[in-house]
mmCIF file of the N, C-alpha and C atoms, coordinates in Angstrom:
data_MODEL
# 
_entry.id   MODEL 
# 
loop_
_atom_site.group_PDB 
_atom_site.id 
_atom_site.type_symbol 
_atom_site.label_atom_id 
_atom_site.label_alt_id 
_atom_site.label_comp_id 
_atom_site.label_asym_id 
_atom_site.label_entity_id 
_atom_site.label_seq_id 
_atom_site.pdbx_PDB_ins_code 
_atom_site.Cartn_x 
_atom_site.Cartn_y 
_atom_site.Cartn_z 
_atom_site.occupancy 
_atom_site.B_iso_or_equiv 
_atom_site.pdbx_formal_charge 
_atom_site.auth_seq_id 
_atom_site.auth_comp_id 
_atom_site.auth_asym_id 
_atom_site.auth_atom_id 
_atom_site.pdbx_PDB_model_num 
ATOM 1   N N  . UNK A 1 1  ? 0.841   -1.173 0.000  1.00 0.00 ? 1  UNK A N  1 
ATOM 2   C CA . UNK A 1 1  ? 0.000   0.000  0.000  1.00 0.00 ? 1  UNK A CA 1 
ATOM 3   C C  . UNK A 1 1  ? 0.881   1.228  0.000  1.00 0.00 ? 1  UNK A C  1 
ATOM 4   N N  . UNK A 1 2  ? 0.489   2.034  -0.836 1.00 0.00 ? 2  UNK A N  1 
ATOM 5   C CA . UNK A 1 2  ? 1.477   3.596  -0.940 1.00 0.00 ? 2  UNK A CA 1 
ATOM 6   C C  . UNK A 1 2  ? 1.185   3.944  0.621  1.00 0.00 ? 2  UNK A C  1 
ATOM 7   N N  . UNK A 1 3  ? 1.588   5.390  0.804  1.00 0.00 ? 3  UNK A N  1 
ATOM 8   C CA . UNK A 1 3  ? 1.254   5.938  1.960  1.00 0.00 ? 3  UNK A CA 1 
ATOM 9   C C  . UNK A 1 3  ? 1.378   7.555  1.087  1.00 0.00 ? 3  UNK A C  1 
ATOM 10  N N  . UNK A 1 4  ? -0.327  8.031  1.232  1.00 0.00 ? 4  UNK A N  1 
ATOM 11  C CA . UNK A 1 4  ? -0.158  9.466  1.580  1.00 0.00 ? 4  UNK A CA 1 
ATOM 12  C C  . UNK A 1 4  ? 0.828   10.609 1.691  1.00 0.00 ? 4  UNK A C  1 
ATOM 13  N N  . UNK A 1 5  ? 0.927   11.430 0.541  1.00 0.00 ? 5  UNK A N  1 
ATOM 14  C CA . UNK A 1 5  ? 2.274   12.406 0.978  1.00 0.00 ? 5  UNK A CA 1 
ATOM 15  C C  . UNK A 1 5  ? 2.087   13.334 1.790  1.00 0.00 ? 5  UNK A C  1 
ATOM 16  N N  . UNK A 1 6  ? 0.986   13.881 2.552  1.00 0.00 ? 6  UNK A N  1 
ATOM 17  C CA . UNK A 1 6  ? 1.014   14.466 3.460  1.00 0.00 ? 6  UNK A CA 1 
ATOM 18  C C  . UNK A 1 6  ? 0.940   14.000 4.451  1.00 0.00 ? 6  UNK A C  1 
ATOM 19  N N  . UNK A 1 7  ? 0.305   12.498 4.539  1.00 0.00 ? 7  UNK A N  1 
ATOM 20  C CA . UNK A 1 7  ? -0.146  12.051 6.127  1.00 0.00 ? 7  UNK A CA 1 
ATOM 21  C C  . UNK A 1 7  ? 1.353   11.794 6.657  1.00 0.00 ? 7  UNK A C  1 
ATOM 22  N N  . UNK A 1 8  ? 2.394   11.252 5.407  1.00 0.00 ? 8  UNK A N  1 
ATOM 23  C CA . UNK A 1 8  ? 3.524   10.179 6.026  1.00 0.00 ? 8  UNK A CA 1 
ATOM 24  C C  . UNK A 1 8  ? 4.802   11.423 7.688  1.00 0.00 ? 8  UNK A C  1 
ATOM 25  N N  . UNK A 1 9  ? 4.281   12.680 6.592  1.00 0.00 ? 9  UNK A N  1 
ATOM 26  C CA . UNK A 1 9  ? 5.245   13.689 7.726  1.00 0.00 ? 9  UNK A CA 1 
ATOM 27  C C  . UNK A 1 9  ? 4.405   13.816 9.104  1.00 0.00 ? 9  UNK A C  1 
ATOM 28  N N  . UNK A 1 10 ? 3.031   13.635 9.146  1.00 0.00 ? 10 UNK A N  1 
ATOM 29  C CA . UNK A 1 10 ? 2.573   13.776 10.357 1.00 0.00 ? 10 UNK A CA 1 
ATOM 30  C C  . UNK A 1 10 ? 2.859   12.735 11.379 1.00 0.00 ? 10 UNK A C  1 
ATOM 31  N N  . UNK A 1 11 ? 2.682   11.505 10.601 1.00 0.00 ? 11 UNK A N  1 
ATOM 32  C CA . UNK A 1 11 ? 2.820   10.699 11.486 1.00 0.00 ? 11 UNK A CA 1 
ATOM 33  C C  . UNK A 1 11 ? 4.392   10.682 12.129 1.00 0.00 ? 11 UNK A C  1 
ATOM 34  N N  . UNK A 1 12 ? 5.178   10.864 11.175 1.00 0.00 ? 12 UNK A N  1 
ATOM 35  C CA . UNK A 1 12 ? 6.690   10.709 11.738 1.00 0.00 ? 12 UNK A CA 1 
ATOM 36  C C  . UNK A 1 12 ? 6.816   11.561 12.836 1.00 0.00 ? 12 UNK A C  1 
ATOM 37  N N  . UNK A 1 13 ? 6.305   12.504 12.648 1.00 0.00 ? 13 UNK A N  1 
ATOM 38  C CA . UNK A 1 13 ? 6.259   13.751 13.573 1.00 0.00 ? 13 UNK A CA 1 
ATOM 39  C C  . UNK A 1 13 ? 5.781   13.223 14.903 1.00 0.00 ? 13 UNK A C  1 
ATOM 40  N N  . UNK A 1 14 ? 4.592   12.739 14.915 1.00 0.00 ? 14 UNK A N  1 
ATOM 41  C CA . UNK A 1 14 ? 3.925   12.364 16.305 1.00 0.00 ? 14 UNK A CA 1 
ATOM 42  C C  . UNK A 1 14 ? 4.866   11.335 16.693 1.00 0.00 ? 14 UNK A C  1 
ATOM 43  N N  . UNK A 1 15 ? 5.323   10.214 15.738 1.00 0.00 ? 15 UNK A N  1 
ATOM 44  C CA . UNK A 1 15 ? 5.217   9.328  16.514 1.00 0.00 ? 15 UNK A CA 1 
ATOM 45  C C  . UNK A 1 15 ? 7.011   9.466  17.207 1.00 0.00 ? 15 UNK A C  1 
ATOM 46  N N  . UNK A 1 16 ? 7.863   10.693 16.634 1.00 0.00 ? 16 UNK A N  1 
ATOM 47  C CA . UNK A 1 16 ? 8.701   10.824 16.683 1.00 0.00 ? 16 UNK A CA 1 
ATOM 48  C C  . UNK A 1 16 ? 8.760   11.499 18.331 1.00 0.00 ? 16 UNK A C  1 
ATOM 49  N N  . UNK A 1 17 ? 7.759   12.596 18.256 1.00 0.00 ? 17 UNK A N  1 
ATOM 50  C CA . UNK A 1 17 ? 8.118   12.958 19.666 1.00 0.00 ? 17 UNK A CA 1 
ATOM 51  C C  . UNK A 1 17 ? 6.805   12.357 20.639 1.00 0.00 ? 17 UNK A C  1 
ATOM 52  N N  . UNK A 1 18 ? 6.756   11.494 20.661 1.00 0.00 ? 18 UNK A N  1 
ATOM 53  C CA . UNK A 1 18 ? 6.592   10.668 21.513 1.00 0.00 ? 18 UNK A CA 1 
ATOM 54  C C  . UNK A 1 18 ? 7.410   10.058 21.773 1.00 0.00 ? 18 UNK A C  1 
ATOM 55  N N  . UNK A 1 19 ? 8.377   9.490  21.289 1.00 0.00 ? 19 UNK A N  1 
ATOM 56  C CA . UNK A 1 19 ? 9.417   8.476  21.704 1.00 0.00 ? 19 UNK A CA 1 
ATOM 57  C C  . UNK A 1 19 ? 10.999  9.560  21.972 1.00 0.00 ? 19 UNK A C  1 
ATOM 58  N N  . UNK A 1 20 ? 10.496  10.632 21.607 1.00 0.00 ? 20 UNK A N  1 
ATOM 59  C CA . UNK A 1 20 ? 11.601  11.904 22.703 1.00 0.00 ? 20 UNK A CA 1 
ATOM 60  C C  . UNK A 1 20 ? 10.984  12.322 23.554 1.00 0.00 ? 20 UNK A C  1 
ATOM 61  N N  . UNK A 1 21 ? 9.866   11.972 24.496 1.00 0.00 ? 21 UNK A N  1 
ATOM 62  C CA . UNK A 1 21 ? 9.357   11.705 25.603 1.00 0.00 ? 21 UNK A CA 1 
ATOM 63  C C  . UNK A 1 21 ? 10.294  11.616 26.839 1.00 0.00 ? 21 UNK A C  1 
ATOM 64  N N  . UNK A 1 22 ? 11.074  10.064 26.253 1.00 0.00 ? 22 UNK A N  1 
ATOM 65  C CA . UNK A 1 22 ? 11.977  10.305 27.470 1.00 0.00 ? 22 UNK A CA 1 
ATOM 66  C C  . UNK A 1 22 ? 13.244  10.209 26.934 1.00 0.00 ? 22 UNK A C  1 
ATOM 67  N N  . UNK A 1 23 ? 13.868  10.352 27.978 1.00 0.00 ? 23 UNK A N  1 
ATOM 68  C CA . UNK A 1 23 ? 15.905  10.470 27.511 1.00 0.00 ? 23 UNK A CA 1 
ATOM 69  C C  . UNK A 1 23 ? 16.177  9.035  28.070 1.00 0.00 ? 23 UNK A C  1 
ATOM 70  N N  . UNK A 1 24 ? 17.198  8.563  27.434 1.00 0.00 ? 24 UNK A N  1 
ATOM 71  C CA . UNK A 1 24 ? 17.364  8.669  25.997 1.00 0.00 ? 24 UNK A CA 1 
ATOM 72  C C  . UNK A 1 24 ? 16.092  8.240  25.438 1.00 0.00 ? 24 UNK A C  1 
ATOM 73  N N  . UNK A 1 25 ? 15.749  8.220  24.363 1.00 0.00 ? 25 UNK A N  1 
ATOM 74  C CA . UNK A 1 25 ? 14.519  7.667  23.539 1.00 0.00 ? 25 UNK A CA 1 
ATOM 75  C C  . UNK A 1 25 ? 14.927  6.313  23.447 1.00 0.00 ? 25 UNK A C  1 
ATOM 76  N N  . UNK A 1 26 ? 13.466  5.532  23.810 1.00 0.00 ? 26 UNK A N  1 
ATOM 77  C CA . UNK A 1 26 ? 13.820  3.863  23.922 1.00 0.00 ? 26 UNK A CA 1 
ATOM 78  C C  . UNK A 1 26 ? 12.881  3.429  22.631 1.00 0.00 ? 26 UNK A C  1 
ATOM 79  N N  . UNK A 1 27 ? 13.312  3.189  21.544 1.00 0.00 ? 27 UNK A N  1 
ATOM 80  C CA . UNK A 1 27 ? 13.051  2.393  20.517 1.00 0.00 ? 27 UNK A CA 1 
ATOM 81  C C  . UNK A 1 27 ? 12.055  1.476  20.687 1.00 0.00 ? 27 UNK A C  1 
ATOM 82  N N  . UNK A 1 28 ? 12.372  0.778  21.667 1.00 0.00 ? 28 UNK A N  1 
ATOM 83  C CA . UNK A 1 28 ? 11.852  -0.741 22.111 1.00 0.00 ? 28 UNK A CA 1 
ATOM 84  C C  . UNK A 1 28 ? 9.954   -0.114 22.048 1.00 0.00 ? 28 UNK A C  1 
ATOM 85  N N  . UNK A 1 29 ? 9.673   0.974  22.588 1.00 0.00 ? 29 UNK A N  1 
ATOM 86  C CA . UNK A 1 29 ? 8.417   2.018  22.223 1.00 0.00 ? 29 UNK A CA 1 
ATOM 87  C C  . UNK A 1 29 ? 8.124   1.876  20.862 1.00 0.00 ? 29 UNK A C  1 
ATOM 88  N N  . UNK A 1 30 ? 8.283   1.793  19.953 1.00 0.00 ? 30 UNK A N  1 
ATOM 89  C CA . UNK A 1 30 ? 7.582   2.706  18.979 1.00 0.00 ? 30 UNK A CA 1 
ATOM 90  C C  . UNK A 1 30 ? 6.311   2.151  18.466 1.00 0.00 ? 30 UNK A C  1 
ATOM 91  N N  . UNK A 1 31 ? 6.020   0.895  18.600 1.00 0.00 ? 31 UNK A N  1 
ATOM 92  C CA . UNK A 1 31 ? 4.634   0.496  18.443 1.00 0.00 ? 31 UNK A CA 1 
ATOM 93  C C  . UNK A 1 31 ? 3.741   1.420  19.734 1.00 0.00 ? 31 UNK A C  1 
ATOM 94  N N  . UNK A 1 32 ? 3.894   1.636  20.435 1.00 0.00 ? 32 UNK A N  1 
ATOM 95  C CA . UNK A 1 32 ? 3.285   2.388  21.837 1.00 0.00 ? 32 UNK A CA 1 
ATOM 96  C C  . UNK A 1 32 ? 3.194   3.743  20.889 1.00 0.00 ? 32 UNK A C  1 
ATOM 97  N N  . UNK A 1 33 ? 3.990   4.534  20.574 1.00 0.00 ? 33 UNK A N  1 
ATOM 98  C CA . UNK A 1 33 ? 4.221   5.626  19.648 1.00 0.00 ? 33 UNK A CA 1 
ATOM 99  C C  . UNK A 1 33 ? 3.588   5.469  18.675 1.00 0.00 ? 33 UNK A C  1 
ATOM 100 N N  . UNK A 1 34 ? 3.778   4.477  17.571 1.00 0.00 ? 34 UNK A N  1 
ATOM 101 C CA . UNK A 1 34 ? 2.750   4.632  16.390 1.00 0.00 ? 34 UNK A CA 1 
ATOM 102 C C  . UNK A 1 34 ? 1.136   4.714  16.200 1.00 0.00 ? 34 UNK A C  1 
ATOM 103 N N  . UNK A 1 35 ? 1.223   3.899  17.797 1.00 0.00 ? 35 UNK A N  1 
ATOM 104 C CA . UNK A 1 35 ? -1.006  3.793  17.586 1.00 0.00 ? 35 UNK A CA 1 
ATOM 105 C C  . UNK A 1 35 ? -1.074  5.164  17.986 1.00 0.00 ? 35 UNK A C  1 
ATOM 106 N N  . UNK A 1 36 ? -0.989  6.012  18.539 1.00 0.00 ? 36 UNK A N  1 
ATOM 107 C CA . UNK A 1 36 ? -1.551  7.305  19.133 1.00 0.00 ? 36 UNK A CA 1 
ATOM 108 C C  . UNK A 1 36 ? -1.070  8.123  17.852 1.00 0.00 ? 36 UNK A C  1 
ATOM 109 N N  . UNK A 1 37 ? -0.119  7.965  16.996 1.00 0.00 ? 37 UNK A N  1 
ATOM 110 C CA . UNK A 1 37 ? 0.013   8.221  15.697 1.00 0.00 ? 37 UNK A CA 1 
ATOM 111 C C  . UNK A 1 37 ? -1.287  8.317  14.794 1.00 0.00 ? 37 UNK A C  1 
ATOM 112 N N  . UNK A 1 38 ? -1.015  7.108  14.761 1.00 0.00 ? 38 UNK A N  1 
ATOM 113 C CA . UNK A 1 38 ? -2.471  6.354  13.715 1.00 0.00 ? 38 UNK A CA 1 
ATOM 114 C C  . UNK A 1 38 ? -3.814  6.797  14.005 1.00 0.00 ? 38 UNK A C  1 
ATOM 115 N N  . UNK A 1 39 ? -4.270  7.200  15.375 1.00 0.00 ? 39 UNK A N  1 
ATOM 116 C CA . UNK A 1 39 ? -5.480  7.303  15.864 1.00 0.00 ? 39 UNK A CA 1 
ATOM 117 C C  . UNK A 1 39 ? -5.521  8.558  15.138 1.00 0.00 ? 39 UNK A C  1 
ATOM 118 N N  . UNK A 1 40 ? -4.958  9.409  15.323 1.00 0.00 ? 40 UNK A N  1 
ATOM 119 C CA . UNK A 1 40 ? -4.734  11.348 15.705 1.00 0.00 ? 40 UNK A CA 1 
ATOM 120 C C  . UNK A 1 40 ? -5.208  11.414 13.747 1.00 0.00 ? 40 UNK A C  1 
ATOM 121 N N  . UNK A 1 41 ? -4.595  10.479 13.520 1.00 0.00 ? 41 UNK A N  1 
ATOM 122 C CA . UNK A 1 41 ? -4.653  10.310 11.644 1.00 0.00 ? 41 UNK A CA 1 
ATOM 123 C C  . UNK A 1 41 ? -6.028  10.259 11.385 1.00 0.00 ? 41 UNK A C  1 
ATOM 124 N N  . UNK A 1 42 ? -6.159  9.111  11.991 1.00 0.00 ? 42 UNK A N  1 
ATOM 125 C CA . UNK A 1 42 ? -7.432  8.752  11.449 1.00 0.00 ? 42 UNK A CA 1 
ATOM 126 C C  . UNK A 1 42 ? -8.550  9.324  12.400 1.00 0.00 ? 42 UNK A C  1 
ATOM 127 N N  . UNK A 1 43 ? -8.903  10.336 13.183 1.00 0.00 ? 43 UNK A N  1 
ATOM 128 C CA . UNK A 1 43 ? -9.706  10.814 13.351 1.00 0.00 ? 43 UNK A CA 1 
ATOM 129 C C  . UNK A 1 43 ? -9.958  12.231 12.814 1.00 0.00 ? 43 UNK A C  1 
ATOM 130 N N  . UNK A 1 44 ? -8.800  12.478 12.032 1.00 0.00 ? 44 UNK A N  1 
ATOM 131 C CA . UNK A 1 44 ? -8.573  14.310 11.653 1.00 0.00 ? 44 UNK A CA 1 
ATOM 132 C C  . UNK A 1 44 ? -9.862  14.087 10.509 1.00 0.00 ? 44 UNK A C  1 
ATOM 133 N N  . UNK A 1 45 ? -10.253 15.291 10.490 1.00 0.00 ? 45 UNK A N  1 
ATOM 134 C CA . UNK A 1 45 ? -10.998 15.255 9.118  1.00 0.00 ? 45 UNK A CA 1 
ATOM 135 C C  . UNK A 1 45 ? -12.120 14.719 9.853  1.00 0.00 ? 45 UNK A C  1 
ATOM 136 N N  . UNK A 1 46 ? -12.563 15.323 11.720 1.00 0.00 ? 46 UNK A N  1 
ATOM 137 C CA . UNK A 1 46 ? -13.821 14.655 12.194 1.00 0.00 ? 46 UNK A CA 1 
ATOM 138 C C  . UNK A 1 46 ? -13.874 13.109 11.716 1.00 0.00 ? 46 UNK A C  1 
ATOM 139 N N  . UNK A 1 47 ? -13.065 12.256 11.382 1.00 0.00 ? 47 UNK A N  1 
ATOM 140 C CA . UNK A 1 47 ? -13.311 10.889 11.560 1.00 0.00 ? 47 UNK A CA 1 
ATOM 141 C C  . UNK A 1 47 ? -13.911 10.530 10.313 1.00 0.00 ? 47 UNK A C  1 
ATOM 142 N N  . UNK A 1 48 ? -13.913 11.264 9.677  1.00 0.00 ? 48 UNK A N  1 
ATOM 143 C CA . UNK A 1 48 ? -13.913 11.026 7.686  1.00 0.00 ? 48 UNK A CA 1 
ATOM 144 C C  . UNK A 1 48 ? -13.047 10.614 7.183  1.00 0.00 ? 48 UNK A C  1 
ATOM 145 N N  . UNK A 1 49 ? -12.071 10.454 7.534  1.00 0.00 ? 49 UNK A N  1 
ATOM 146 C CA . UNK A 1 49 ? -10.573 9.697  6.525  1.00 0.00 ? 49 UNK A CA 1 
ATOM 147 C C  . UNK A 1 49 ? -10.372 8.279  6.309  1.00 0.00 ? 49 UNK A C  1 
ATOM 148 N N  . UNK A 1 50 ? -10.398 8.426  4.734  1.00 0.00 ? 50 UNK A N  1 
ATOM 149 C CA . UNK A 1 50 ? -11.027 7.096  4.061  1.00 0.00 ? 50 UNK A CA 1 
ATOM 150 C C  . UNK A 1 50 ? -9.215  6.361  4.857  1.00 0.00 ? 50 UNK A C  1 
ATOM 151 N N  . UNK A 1 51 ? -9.587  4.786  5.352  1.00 0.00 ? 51 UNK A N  1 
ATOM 152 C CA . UNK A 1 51 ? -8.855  3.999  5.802  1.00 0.00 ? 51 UNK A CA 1 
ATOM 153 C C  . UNK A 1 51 ? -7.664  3.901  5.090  1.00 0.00 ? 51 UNK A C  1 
ATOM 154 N N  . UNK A 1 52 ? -7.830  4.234  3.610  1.00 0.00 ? 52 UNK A N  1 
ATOM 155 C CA . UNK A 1 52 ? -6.775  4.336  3.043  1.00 0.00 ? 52 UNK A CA 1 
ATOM 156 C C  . UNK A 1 52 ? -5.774  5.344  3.223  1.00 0.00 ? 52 UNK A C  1 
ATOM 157 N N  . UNK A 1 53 ? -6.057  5.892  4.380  1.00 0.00 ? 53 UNK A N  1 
ATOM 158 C CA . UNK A 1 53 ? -5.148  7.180  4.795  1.00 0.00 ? 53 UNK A CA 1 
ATOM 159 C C  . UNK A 1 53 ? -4.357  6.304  5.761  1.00 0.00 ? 53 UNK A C  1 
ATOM 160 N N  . UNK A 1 54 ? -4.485  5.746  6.847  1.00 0.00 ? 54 UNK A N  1 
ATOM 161 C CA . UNK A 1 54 ? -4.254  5.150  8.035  1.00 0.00 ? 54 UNK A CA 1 
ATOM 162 C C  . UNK A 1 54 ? -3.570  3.862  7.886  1.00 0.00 ? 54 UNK A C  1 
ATOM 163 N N  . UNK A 1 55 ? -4.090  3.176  7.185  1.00 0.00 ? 55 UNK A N  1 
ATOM 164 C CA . UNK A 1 55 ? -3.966  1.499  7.417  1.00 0.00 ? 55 UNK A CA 1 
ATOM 165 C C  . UNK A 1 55 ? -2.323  1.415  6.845  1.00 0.00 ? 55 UNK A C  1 
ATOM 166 N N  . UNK A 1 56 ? -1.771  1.953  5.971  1.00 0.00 ? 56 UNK A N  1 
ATOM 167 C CA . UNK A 1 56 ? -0.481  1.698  5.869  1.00 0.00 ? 56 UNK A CA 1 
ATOM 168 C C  . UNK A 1 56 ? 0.275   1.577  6.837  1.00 0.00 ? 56 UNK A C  1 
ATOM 169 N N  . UNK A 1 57 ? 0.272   2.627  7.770  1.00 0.00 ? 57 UNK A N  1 
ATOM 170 C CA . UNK A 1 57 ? 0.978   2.412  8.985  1.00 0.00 ? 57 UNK A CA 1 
ATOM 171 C C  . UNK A 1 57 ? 0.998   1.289  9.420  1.00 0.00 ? 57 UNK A C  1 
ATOM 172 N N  . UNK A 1 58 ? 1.920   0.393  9.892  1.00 0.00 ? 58 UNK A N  1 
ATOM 173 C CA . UNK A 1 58 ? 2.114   -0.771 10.507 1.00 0.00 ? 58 UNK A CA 1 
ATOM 174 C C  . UNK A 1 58 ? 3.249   -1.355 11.073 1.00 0.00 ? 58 UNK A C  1 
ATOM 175 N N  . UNK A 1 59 ? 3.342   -1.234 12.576 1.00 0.00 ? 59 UNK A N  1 
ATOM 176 C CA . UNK A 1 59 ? 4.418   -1.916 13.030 1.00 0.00 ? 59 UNK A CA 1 
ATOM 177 C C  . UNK A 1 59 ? 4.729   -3.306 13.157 1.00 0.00 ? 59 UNK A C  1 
ATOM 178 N N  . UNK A 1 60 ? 6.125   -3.507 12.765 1.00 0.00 ? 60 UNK A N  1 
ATOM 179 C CA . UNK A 1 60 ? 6.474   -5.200 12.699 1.00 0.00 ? 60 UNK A CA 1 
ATOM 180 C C  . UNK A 1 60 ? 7.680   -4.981 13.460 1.00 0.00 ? 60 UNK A C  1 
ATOM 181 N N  . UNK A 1 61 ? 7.912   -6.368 14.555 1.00 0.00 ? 61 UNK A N  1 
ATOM 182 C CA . UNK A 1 61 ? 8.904   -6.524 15.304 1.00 0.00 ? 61 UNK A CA 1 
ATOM 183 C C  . UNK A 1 61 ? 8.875   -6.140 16.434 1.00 0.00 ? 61 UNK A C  1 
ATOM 184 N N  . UNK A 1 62 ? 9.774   -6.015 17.331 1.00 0.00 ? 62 UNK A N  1 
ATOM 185 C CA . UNK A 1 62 ? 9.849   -5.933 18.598 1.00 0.00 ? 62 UNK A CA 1 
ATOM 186 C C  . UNK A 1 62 ? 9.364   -4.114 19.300 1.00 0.00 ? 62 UNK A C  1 
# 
């Protein structure tokens, strides 16, 4: 699935400072970081944003 050229900077953004939250930034986070990402996505636009905005996002691994 592509990803959105505007959504892809938001999300990096959120999910980026969330995980500079704390010092040092613990990686081992970023699924914790990406859903509050994903949500913030997919509710903009009052909760109109076709899934195809969102669903790319997906964490794999630890």
């Amino acid at each position: 699935w592509t990803i959105m050229d505007n959504d892809a900077p938001q999300v990096a953004n959120d999910v980026h400072e969330h995980l500079l939250k704390t010092s040092p930034p613990d990686p081992t986070r970023a699924a914790e970081a990406l859903h509050p990402a994903v949500r913030k996505l997919r509710e903009g636009s009052g909760g109109k944003r076709s899934f195809f905005h969102w669903v790319p996002f997906i964490h794999l691994g630890v």
